[in-house]
N, C-alpha and C positions, 0 to 999 in steps of 0.2 A: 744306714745309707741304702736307697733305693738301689735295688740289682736295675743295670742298666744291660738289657738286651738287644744284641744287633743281629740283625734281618738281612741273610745274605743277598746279594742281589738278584731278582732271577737272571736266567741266562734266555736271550732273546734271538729269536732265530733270523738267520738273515732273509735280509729282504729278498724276495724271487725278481728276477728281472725281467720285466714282459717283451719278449721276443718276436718279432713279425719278419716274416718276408714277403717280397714283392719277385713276382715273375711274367717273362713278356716275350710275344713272339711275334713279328708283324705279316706271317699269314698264316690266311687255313688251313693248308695244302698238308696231308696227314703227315709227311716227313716232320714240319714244323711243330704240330701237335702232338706229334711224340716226345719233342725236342721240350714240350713246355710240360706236359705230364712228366718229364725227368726232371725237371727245375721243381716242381712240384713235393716231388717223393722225396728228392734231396735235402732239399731247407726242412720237410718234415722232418724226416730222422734228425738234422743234424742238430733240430729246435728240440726237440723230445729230449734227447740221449745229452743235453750236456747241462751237467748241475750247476743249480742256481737261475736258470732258464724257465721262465715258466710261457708253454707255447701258446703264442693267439691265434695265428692261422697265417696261408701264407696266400696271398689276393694273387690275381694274374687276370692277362688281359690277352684276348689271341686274336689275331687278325688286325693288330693295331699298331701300327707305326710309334716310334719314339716322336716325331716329330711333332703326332698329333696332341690337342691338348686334353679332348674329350675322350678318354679313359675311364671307363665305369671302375674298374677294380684300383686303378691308378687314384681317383679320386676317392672311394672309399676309404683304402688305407692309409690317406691321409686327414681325412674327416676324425679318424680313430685315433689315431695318433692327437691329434689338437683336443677332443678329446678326454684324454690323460689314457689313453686305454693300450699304448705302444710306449716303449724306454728306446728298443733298440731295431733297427730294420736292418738284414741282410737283400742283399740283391747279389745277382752275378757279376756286373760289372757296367759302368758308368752307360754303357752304351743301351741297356736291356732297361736305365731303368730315364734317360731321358737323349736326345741327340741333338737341341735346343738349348743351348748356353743358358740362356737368359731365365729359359722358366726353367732350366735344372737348379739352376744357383738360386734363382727366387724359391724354389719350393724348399734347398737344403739352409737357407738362411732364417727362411719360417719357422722350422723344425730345430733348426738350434736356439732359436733364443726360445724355446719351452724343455731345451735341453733333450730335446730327442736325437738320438745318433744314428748316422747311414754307416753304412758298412761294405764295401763296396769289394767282394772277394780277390776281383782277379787282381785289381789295381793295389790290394791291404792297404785301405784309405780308411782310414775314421773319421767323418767330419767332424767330431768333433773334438779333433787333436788340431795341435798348435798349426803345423803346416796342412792340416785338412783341406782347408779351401782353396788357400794357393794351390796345391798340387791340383786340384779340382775343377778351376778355372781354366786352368792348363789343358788338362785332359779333355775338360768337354768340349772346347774351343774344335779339337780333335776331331770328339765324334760329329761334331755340326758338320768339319768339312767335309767328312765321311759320307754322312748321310747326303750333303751338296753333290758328290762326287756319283753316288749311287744313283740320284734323282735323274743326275746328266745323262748317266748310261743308257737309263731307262727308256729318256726323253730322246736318245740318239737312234733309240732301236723303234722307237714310235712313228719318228720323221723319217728313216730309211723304209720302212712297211709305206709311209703316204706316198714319197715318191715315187716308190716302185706301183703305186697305186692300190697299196691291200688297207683296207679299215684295221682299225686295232679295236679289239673287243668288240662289245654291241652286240644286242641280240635281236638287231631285225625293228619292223616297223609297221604299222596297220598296212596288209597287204602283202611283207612280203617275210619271210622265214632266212635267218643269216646262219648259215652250217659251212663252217671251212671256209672263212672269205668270199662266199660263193649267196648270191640272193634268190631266192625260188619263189615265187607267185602262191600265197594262198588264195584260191577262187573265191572264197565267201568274204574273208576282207577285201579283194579287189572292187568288187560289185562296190561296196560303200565306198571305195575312194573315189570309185566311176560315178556314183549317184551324188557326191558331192561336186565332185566335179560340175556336175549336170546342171545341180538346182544354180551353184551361181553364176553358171551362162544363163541360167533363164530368167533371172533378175532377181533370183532372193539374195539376201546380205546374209552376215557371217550368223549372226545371231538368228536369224527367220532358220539357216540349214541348221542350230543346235538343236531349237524347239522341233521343229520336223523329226528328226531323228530320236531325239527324248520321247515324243510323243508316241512317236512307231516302236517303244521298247530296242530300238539299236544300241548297244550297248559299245562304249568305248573301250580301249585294252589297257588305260591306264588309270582311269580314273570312273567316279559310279555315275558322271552324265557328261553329255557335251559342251566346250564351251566356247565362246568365240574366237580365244586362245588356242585350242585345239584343230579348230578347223582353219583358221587362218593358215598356223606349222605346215596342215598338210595342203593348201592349194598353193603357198609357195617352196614346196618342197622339190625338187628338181629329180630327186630318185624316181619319182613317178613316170618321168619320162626319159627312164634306163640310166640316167647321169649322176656319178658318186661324188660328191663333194667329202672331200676331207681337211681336216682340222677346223671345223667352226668352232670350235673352243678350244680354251689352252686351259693351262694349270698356272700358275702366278705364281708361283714358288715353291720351293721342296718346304720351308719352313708354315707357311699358309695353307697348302695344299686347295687354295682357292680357286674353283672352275669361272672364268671370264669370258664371255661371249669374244670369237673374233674381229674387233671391227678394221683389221687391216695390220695392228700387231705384230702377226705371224702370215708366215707365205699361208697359202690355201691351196690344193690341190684339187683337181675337177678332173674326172675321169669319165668323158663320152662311151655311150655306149657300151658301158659297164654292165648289163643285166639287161632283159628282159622289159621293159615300158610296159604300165599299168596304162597310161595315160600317154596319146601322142604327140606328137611334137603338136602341132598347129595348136590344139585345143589348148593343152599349157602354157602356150606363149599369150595366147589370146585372153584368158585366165588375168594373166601377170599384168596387160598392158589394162584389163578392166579394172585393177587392184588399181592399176597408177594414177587413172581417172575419178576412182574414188574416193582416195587418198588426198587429192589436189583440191576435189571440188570440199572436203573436210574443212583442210587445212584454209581456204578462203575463210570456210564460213566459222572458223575457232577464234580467223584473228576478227572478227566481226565481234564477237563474244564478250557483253561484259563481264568485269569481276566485278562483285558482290562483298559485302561486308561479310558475310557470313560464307562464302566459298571457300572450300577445304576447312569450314570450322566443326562441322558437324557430321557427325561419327555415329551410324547406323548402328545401334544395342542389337541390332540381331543378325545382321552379318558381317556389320565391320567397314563397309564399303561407307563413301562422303556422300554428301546430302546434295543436291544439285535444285537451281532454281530455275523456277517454270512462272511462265503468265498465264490465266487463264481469262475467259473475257471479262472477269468480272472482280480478280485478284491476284497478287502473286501467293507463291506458294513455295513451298522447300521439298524436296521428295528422295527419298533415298533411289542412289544410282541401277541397285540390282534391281527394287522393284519397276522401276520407270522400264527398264532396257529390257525385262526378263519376264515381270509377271510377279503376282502375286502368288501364285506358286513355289519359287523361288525365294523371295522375302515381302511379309505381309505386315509391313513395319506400317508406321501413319504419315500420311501426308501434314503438316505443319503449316497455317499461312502465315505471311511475312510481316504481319502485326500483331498476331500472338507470340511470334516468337521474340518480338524485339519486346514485348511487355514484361515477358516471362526473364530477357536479359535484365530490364532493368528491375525487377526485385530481387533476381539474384545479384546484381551493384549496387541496389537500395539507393537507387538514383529515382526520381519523378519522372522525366520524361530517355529514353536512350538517347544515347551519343557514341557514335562509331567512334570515335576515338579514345574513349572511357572506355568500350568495351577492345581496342584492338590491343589498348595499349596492357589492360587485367586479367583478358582471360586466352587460354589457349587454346580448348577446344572443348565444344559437347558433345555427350554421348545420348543420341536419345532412344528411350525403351519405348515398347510396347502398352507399356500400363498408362500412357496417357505423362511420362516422367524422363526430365531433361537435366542430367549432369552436368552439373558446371567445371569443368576442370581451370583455376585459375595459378598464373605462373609463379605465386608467390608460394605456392602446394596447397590450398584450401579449394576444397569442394563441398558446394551446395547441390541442393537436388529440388528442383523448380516442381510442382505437378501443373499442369495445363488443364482445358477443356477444350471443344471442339464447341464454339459458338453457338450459338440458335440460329436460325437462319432470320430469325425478324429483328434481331440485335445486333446480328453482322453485319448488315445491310448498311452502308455509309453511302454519303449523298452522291460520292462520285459513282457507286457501283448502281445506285438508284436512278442516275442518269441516261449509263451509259447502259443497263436494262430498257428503258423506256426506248433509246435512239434503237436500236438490234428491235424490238417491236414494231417502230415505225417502218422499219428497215422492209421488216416480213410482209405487215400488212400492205405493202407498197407493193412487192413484189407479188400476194396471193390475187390483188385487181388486178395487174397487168395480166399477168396469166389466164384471168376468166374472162379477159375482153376477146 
């Protein structure tokens, strides 16, 4: 009878448990950064030193709010954990690691069903124990109010500084230097506010004062050129003639922390004769009522304005800005917004006329002839490049890519554009006899 030998078992070492922490402080201020260099040191030792732990590292986030969502080390540690690279996360306590109910519980619901566990010390919560989340809900309900409660504070000590008429933060503006609630005239920025000033009493538009100043190497303090945006802010800017407006913006919620223009919202505060005037009263008034006359005579000529089959469809490959349509005497045309307004300087994209583009629509719809309705109803929008090439972007998610040419000028030529050359000729030589008699 064969000897029958058995093979003990081996003995199998337990599995290590990948341990992480997460740490979080929501400011800079070196108290605080002591405070998260101690959450730090902490979770290391206490990952290191306990068996069956194997440590992965403990992420942390300083100068960041709970409420916020965009957390660089917040997000990392959770990329890692999905993963499989985390089992178990320690944090301090439910408030350090969100103060937002919604995405607290959305993020600890993600991470249990891959069976990863929170740990949450001060509250000794396991989410992934029986009453975890109940108890969880609970609590964080808590810190939302918490953080509600803190936002209010903050917002109370903001609006008591307006009414008493002091700015809150900010650090000043082309022209003038803000130290201790208090605004001081830089000379060399003043000059540029004055010479803005200047050019548009003297009839230049917003756009003629950027290239001016682009061109004279003037450099802006926030940005690497001028732009009509810019210079607009500062000719209706009212500090220039000593007057502090406050709260033209608010915050929309402690949860959003979204900044909202004021358009009436929130009280606003004006404080006369607050500082020093770059600019004096009359020339800024007179400024404001030239804005208002331009603005009018605009808005006449906008609603005059038709729309276009192809307005807001076509999307500049080289700076993003829409295509805009022009007549010229002899065709229309499509022309990207920056180069028309700015230059080619600025964007050196291609002009397009308005029957190559509509040919190029129809073999990207593999129709024979176009039809605005065919095209408004399939596609959403083109991109067009530089290399002579027009993306189709259509709304079912398919994209083509058209290439074009730029006509001959003796093929271009159609009987209407051949007409209405020959009348513009009649036109001249009509006008060159009078003149010689």
């Amino acid at each position: 009878m064969a000897e029958i030998k058995i093979i003990p078992k081996e003995k199998q070492l337990p599995k290590m448990v990948k341990v992480a922490a997460y740490a979080r402080v929501s400011s800079d201020k070196d108290s605080m950064l002591h405070s998260l260099s101690s959450q730090v040191s902490y979770f290391s030792k206490m990952i290191q030193e306990h068996d069956g732990w194997q440590y992965v590292g403990v992420y942390s986030d300083e100068g960041m709010t709970g409420t916020k969502r965009t957390r660089k080390g917040f997000e990392e540690l959770i990329s890692d954990a999905k993963k499989g690279k985390i089992d178990v996360i320690l944090t301090k306590s439910l408030s350090r690691f969100a103060r937002n109910t919604v995405d607290c519980l959305k993020t600890i619901r993600e991470l249990k069903a891959i069976n990863v566990d929170i740990y949450f010390e001060e509250q000794n919560i396991h989410t992934l124990s029986s009453n975890g989340e109940f108890l969880i809900s609970l609590l964080a309900g808590f810190a939302q109010e918490e953080s509600r409660a803190c936002s209010e504070n903050t917002l109370w000590r903001v609006r008591k500084n307006f009414s008493e008429g002091k700015p809150y933060g900010g650090t000043g503006c082309l022209g003038y230097k803000l130290t201790k609630d208090k605004f001081s005239i830089i000379p060399e920025e003043a000059e540029i506010v004055k010479k803005i000033f200047e050019l548009y009493l003297n009839g230049n538009g917003m756009m003629k004062i950027a290239h001016i100043l682009n061109d004279g190497n003037v450099k802006p303090i926030h940005s690497e050129l001028w732009s009509t945006g810019t210079i607009r802010g500062i000719l209706i800017n009212p500090i220039y003639k000593g007057n502090l407006v406050l709260q033209k913006t608010y915050t929309e919620n402690h949860l959003t922390k979204k900044t909202k223009v004021n358009n009436g919202e929130k009280a606003m505060y004006v404080v006369e004769n607050n500082h020093e005037p770059i600019i004096d009263t009359t020339t800024f008034d007179k400024v404001q009522e030239l804005m208002k006359k331009k603005k009018k005579h605009i808005q006449i000529k906008s609603n005059k304005e038709r729309t276009y089959v192809f307005t807001g469809k076509i999307i500049c490959g080289m700076c993003g800005k829409t295509y805009k349509h022009k007549i010229t005497p002899y065709y229309e045309q499509w022309i990207c917004r920056t180069y028309d307004n700015d230059g080619k300087k600025y964007c050196n994209s291609h002009q397009i006329r308005d029957d190559v583009l509509k040919s190029a629509c129809s073999k990207a719809l593999e129709i024979e002839t176009f039809s605005e309705s065919v095209f408004l109803s399939k596609i959403n929008y083109i991109e067009s490049f530089n290399d002579y090439r027009l993306v189709f972007h259509f709304y079912d998610g398919t994209v083509k890519t058209i290439n074009w040419e730029i006509p001959s000028r003796k093929n271009s030529w159609t009987d209407s554009m051949k007409q209405k050359a020959r009348e513009r000729a009649r036109e001249y030589n009509g006008n060159s006899k009078s003149n010689t008699k």
